[in-house]
C-alpha positions in Angstrom: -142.1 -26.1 80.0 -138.8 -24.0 79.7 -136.4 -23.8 82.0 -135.2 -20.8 83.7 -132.3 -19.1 83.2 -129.9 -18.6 85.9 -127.8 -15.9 86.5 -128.1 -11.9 85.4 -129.2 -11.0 81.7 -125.9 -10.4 78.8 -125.7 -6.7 78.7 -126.5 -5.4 74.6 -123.5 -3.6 73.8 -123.9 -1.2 70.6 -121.0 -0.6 68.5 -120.5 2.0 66.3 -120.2 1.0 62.6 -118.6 3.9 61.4 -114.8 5.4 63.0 -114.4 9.3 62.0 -110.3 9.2 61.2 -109.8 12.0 63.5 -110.7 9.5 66.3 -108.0 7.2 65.3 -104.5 7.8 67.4 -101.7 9.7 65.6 -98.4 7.6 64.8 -95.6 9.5 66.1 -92.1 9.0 63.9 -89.6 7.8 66.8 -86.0 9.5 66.4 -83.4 7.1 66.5 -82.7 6.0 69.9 -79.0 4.6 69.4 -76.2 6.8 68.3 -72.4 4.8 68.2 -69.5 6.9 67.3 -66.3 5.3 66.3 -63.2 7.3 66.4 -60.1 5.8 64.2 -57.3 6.8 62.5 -58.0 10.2 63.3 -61.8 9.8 61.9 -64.8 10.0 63.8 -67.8 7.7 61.8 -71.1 7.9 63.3 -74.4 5.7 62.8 -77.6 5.8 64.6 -80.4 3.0 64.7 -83.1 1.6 66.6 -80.5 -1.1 68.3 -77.7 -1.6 68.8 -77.0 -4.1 66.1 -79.1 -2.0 63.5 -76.9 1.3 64.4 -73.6 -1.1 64.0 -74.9 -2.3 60.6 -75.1 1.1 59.5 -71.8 2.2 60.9 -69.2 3.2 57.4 -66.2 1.0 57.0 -63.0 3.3 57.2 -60.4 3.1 54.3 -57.8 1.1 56.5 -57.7 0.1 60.1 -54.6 0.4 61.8 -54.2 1.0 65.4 -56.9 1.5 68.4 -60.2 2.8 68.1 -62.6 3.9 70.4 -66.2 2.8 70.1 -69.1 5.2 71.8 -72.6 4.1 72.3 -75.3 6.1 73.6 -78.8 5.0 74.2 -81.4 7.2 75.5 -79.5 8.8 79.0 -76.9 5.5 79.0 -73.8 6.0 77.6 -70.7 3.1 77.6 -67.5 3.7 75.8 -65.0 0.9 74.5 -61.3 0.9 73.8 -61.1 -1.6 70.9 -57.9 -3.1 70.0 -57.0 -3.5 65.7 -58.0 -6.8 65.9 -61.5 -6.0 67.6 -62.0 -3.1 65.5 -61.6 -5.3 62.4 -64.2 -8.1 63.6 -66.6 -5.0 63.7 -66.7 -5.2 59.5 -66.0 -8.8 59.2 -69.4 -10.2 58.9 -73.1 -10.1 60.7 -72.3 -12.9 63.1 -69.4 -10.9 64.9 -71.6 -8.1 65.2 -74.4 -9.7 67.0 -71.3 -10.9 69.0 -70.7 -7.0 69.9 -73.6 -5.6 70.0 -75.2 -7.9 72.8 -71.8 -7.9 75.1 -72.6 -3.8 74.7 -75.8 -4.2 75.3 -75.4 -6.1 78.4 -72.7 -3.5 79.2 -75.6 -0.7 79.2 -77.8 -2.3 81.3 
């Protein structure tokens, strides 16, 4: 004797085997979505990344620093400008660590 089963019947899904490729969703290239300018020594060197830290990696070193610079970040509709002193502005090419260092206290400047 079998027992019954309780409860309502699984529901038979059919899945197609085959996908067409038009069915399969486009990938859109996204456009850079940070842009940081950096105006030195009467040069203006401009980056753009997905991040902050990416567009700051890309950002050219200038042939010497000397005096102020001002550093300009734009994200989307956000926008924060920074008056960096010579000492700052070299710690911008040091190394990756005082980038990361940057970038996050801009980032949380953004928000």
């Amino acid at each position: 004797m079998e027992k019954k089963k309780r409860g309502r019947p699984k529901k038979k899904i059919d899945i197609p085997v085959e996908v067409a490729v038009s069915d399969a969703p486009q990938i859109i290239p996204q456009t850079p979505l940070v842009t940081i300018s950096l105006k030195a020594n009467d040069e203006v060197l401009s980056s753009e990344g997905e991040t902050i830290f990416d567009a700051l990696c890309k950002l050219p070193k200038p042939k010497k620093i000397m005096g102020k610079g001002f550093l300009t970040v734009i994200e989307g509709k956000k926008r924060k400008d920074k008056l960096l002193m010579p000492v700052s502005l070299r710690r911008l090419f040091y190394n990756k660590y005082f980038l990361g260092i940057i970038a996050k206290n801009l980032a949380i400047g953004m928000k």
